[in-house]
C-alpha atoms as a printed R data frame, in Angstrom:
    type eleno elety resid chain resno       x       y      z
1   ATOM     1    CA   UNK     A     1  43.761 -31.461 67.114
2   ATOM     2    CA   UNK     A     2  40.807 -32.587 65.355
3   ATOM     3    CA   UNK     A     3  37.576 -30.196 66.471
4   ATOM     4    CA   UNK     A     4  34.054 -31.872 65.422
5   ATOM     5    CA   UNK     A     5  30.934 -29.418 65.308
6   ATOM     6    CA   UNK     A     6  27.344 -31.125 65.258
7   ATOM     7    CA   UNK     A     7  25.564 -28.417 63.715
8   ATOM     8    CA   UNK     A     8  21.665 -28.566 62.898
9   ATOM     9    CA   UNK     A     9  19.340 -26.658 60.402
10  ATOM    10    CA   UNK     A    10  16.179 -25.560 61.834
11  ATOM    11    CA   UNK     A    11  13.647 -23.242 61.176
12  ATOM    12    CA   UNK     A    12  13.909 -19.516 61.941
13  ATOM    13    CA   UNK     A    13  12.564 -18.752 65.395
14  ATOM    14    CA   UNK     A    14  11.966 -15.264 64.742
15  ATOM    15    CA   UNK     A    15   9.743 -16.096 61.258
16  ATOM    16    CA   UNK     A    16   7.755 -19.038 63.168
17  ATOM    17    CA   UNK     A    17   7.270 -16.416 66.336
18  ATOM    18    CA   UNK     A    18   5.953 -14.242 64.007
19  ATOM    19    CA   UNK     A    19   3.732 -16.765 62.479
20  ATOM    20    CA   UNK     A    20   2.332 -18.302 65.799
21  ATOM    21    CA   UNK     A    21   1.555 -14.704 66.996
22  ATOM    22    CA   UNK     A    22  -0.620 -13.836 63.185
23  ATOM    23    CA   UNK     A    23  -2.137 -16.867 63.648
24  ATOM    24    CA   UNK     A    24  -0.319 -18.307 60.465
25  ATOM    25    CA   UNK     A    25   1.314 -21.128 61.553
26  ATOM    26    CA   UNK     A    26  -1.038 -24.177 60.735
27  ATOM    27    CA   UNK     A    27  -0.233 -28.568 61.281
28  ATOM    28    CA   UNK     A    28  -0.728 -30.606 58.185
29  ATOM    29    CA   UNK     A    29  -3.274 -33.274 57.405
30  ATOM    30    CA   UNK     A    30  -0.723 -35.702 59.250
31  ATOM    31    CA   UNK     A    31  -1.274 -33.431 62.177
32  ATOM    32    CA   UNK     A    32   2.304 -34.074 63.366
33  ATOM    33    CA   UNK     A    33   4.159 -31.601 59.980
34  ATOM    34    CA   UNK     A    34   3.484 -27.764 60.427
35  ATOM    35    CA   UNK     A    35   3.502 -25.992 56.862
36  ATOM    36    CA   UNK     A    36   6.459 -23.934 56.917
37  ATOM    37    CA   UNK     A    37   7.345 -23.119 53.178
38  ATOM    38    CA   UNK     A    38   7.599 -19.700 53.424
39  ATOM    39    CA   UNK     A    39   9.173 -20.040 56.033
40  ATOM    40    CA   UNK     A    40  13.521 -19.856 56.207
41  ATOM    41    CA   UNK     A    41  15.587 -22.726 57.467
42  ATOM    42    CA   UNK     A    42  19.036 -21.510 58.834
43  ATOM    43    CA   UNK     A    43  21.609 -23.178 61.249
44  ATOM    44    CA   UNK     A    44  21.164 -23.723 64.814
45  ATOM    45    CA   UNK     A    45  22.151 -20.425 66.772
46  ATOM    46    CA   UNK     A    46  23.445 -22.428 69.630
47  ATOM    47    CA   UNK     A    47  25.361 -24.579 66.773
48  ATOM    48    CA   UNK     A    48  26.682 -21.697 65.245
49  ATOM    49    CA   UNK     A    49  28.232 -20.569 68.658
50  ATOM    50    CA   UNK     A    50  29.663 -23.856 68.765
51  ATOM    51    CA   UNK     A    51  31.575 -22.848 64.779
52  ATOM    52    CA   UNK     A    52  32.532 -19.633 66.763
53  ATOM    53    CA   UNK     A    53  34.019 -21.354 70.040
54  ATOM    54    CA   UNK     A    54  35.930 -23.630 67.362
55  ATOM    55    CA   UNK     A    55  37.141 -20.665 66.032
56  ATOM    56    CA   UNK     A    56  38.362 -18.880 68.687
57  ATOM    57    CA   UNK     A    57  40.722 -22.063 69.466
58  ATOM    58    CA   UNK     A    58  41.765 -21.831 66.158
59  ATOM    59    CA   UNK     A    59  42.634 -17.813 66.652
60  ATOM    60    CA   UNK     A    60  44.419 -18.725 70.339
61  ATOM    61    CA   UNK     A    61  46.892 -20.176 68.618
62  ATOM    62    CA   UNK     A    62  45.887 -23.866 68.758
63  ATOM    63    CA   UNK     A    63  46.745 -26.284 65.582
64  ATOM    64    CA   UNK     A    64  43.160 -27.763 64.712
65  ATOM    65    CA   UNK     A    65  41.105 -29.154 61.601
66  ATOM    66    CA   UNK     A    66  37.591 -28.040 61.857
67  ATOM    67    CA   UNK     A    67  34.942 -30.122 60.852
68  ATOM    68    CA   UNK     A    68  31.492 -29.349 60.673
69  ATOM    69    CA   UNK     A    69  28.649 -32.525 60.493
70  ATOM    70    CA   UNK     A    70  24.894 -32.523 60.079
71  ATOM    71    CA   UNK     A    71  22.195 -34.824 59.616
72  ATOM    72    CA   UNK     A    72  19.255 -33.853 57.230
73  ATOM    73    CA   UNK     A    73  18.628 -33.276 53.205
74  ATOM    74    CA   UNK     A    74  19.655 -30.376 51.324
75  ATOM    75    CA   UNK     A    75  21.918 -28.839 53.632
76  ATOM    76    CA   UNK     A    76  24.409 -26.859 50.953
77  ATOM    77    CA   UNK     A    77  23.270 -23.823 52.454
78  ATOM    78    CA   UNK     A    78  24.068 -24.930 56.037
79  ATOM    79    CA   UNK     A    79  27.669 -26.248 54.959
80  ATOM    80    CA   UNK     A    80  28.441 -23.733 53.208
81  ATOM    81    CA   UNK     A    81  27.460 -20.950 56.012
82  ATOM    82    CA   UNK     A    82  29.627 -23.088 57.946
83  ATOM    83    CA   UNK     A    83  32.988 -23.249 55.438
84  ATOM    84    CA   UNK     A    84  32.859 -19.696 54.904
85  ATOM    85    CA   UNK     A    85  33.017 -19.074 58.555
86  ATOM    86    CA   UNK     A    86  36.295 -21.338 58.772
87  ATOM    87    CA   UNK     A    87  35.496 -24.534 58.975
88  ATOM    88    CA   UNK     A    88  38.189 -27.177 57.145
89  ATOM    89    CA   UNK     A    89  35.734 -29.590 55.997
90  ATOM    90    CA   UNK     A    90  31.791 -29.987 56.012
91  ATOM    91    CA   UNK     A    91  30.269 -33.101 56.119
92  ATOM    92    CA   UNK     A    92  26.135 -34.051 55.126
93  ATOM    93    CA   UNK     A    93  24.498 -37.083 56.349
94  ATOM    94    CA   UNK     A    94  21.743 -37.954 54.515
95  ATOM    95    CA   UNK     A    95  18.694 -38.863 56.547
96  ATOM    96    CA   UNK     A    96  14.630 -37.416 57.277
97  ATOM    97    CA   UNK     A    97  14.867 -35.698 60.882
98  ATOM    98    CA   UNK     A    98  11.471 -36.507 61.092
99  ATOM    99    CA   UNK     A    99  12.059 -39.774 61.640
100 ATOM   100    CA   UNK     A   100  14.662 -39.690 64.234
101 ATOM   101    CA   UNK     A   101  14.579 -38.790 68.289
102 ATOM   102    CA   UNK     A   102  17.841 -38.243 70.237
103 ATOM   103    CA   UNK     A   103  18.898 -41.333 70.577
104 ATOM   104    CA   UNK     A   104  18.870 -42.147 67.060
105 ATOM   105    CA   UNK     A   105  20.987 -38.885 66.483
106 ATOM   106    CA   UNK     A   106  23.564 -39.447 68.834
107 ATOM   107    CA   UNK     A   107  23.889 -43.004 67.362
108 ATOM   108    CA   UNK     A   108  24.521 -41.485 63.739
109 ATOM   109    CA   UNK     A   109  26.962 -38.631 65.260
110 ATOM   110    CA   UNK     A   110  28.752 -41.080 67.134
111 ATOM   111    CA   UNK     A   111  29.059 -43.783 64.371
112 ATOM   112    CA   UNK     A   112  30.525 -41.052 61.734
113 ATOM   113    CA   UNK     A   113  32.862 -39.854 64.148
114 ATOM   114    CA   UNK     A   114  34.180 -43.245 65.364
115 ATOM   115    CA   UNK     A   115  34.926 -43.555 61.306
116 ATOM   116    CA   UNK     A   116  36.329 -40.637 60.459
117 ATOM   117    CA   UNK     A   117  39.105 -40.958 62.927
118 ATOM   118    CA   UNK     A   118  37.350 -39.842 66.162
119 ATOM   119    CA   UNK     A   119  38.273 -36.031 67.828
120 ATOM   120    CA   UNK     A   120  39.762 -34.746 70.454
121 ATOM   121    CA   UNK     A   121  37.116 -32.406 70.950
122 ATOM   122    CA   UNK     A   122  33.192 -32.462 70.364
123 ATOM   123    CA   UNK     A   123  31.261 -28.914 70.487
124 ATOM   124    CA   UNK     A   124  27.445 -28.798 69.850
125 ATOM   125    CA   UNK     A   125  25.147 -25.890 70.529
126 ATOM   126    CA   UNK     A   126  23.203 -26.174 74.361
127 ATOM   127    CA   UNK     A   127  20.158 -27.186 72.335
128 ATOM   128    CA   UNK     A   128  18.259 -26.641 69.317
129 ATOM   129    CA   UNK     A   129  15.655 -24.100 69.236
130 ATOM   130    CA   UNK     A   130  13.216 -25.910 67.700
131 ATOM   131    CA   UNK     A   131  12.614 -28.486 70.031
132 ATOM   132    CA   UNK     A   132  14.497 -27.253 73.138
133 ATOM   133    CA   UNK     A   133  15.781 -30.301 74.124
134 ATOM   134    CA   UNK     A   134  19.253 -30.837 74.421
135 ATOM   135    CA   UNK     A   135  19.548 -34.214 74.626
136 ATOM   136    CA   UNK     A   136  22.029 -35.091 72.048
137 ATOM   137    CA   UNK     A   137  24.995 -34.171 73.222
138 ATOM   138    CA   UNK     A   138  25.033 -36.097 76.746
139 ATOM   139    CA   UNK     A   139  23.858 -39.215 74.142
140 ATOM   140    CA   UNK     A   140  26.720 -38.517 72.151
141 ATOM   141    CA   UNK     A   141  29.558 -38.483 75.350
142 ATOM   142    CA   UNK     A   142  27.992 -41.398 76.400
143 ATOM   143    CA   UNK     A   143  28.040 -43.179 73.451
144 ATOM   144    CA   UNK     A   144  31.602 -42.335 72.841
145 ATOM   145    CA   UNK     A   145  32.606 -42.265 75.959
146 ATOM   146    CA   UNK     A   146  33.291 -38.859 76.895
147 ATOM   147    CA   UNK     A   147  33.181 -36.379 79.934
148 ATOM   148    CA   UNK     A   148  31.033 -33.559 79.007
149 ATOM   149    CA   UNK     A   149  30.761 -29.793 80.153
150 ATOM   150    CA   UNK     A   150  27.451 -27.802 79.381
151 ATOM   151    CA   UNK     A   151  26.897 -24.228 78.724
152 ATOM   152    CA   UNK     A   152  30.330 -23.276 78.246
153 ATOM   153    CA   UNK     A   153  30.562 -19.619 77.294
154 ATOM   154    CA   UNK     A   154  34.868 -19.897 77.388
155 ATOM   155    CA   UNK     A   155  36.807 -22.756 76.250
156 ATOM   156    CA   UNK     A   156  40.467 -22.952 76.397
157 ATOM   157    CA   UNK     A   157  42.571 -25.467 75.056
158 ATOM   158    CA   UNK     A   158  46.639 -26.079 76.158
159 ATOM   159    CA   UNK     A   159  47.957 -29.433 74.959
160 ATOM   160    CA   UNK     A   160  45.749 -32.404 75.909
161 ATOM   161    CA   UNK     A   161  44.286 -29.913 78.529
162 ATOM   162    CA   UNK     A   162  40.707 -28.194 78.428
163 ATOM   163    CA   UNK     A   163  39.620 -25.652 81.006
164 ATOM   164    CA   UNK     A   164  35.986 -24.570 79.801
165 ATOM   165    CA   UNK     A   165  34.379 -22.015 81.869
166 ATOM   166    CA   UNK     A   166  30.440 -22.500 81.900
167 ATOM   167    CA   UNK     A   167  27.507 -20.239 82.904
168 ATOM   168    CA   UNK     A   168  25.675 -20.857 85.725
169 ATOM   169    CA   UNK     A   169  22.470 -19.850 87.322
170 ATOM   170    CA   UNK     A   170  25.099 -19.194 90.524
171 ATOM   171    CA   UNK     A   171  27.456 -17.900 88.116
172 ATOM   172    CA   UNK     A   172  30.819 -18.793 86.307
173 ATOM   173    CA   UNK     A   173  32.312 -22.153 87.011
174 ATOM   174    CA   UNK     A   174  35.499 -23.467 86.078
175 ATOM   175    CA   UNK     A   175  35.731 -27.158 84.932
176 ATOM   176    CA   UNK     A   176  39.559 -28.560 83.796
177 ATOM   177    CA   UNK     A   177  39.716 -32.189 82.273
178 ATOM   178    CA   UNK     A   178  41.403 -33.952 79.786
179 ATOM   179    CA   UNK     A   179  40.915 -34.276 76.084
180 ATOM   180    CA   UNK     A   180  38.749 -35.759 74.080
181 ATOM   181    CA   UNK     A   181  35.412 -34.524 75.585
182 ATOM   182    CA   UNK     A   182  32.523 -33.264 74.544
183 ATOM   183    CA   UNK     A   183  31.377 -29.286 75.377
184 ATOM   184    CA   UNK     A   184  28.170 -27.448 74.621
185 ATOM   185    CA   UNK     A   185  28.086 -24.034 73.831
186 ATOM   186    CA   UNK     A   186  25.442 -21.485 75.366
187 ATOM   187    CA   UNK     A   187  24.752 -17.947 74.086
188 ATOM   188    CA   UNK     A   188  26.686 -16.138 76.630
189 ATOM   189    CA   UNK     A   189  29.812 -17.222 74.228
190 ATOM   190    CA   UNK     A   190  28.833 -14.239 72.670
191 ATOM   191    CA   UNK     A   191  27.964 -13.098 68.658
192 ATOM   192    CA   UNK     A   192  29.253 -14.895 66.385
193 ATOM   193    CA   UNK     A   193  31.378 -13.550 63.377
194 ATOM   194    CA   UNK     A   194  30.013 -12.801 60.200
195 ATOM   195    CA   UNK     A   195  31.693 -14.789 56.728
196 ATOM   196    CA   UNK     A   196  33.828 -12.191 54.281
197 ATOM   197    CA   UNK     A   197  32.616 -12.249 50.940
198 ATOM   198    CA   UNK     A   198  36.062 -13.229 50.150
199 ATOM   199    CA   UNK     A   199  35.065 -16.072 52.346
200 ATOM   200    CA   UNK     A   200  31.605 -16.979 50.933
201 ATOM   201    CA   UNK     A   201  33.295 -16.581 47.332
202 ATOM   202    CA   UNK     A   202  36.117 -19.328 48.130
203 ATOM   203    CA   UNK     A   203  33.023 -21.509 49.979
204 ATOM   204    CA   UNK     A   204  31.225 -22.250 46.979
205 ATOM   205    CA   UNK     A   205  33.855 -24.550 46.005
206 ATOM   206    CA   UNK     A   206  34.420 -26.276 49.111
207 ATOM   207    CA   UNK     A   207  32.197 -29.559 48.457
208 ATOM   208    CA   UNK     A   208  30.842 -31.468 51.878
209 ATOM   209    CA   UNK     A   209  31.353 -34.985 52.338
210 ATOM   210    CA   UNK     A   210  28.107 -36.602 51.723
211 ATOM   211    CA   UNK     A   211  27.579 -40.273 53.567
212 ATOM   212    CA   UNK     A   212  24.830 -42.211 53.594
213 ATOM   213    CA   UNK     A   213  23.467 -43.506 56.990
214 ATOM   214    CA   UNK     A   214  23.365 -47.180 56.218
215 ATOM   215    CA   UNK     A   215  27.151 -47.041 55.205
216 ATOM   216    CA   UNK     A   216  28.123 -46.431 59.033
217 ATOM   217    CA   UNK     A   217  27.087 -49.794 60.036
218 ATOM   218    CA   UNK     A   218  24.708 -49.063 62.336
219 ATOM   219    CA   UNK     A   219  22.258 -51.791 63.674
220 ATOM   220    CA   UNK     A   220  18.487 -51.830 63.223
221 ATOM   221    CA   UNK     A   221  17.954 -51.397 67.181
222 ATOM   222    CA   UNK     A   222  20.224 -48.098 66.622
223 ATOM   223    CA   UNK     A   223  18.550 -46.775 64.433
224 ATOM   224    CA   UNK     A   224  14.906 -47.753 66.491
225 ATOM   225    CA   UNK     A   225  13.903 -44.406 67.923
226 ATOM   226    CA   UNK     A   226  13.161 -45.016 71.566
227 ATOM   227    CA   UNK     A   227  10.339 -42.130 71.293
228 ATOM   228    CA   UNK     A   228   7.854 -41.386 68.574
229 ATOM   229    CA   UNK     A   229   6.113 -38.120 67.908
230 ATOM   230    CA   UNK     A   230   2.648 -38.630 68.363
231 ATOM   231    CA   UNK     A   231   0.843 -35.164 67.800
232 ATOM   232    CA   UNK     A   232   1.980 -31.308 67.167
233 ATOM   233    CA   UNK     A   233  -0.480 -28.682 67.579
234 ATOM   234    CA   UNK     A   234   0.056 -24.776 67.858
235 ATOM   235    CA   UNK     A   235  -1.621 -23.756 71.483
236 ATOM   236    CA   UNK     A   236  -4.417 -21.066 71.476
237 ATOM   237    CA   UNK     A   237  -2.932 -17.734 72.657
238 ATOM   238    CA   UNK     A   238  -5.085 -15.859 74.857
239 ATOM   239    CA   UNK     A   239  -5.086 -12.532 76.514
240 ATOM   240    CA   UNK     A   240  -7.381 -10.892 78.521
241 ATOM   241    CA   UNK     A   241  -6.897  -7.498 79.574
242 ATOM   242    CA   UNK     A   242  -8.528  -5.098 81.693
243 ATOM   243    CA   UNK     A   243  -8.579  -1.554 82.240
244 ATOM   244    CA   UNK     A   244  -8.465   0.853 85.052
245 ATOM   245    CA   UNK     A   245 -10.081   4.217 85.521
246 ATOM   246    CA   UNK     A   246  -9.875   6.970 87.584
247 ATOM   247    CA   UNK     A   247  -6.828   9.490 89.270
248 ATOM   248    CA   UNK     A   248  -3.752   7.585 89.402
249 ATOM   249    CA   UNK     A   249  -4.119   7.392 93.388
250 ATOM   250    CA   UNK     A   250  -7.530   5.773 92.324
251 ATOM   251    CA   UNK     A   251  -5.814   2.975 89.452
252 ATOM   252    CA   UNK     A   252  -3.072   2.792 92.132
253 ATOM   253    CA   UNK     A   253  -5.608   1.777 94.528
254 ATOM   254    CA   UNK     A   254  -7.909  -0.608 92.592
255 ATOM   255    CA   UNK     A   255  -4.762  -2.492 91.257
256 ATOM   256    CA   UNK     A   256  -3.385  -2.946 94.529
257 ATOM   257    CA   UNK     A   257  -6.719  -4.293 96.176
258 ATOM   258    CA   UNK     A   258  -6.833  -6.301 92.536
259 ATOM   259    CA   UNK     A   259  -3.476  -8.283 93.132
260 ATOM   260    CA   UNK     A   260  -4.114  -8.739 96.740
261 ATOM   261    CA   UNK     A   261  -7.798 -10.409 95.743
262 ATOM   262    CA   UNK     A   262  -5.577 -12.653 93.331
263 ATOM   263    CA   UNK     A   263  -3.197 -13.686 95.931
264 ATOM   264    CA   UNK     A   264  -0.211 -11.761 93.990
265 ATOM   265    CA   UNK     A   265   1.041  -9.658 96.737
């Protein structure tokens, strides 16, 4: 069984919350590029669930080659997170992310996969936590032609049969279908593992497969994108606050006749 992982480096989210709330976080001259060199790029957390549900086949028993992919430049950090996890092979296309939307991405996914072999199963993170979108993977079944489940937090694999249990705002559902699909992974998967050092050691010799985008044969409309950033701007935070006096029956009182006067209660 041949597992694919679409994994995607992105900023930290903790170090650009932190910059956003100091007021740090600025937009270049192009007004579209924030400046974020001191600030960490890591893999996707969603995506790295994804390495971890791949994994967990793997430790249920199941006969798989893991491969991880990702589209960017300078990912040997990424990769090699990803091959001391587990991961059989690691594989970099090069391309600027700025340039490309969703559709665009799937394309490239889909193209490398179709030439590689294709899988019998596709796992990608829910969505990316820098732009919250999560609109390549349903791109990337339907390009490929593949049922998808979303927000799995279970998969289980028997044979050419995949029962993936996904989170709901009703609860836990049960989906069953046949391989190949395509499954994203949501953080109620759970944590995942940590690399050995053992592990990281061994990584550092484990090369990725570097491809170039115009060697998968894509056409100029596929690699269009269909939408263009325009503008990015960091929104003004603002807080007002205001404080109560008196006995607590008093502050009890006033805020009470103060939500009631905002329509709150």
């Amino acid at each position: 069984m041949r597992i694919v992982i679409c994994a995607k480096e992105v900023l930290d989210p903790d170090a650009v919350n932190n910059y956003v709330l100091a007021g740090n976080l600025t937009i270049g001259a192009d007004g579209k590029t924030p400046e974020v060199a001191a600030i960490p790029r890591l893999i996707n957390g969603f995506d790295e669930q994804a390495v971890e549900a791949a994994l967990r086949i793997r430790d249920a028993g199941v006969d798989c080659n893991i491969t991880v992919v990702s589209i960017g430049q300078d990912l040997k950090s990424l990769l090699k997170h990803c091959a001391a996890l587990g991961a059989d092979e690691t594989v970099a296309i090069d391309a600027d992310t700025a340039t490309l939307d969703g559709k665009v991405t799937a394309n490239i996914l889909a193209a490398y996969i179709k030439s590689s072999g294709g899988a019998d199963l596709i796992l990608c993170g829910r969505q990316a936590s820098d732009d919250d979108q999560g609109v390549v993977p349903p791109l990337l079944g339907e390009k490929l032609g593949m049922p998808i489940a979303p927000i799995a937090r279970a998969i289980e694999v028997e044979g050419s049969t995949l029962r993936v249990t996904r989170a709901t705002p009703d609860g836990d559902e049960q989906v069953e279908g046949a391989t190949p699909a395509v499954v994203t992974i949501s953080n109620e998967l759970g944590d995942p593992r940590f690399p050995t050092a053992k592990a990281k050691m061994a990584a550092r010799k484990k090369k990725p497969v570097n491809i170039a985008v115009a060697d998968l044969g894509l056409s100029e409309e596929e690699l269009t994108p269909g939408t263009v950033l325009v503008r990015q701007f960091v929104p003004e935070v603002q807080g007002n606050c205001e404080f109560l006096e008196g006995s607590p029956e008093e502050v009890a009182r006033l805020l009470v006749e103060k939500l009631r006067a905002d329509s709150v209660i």
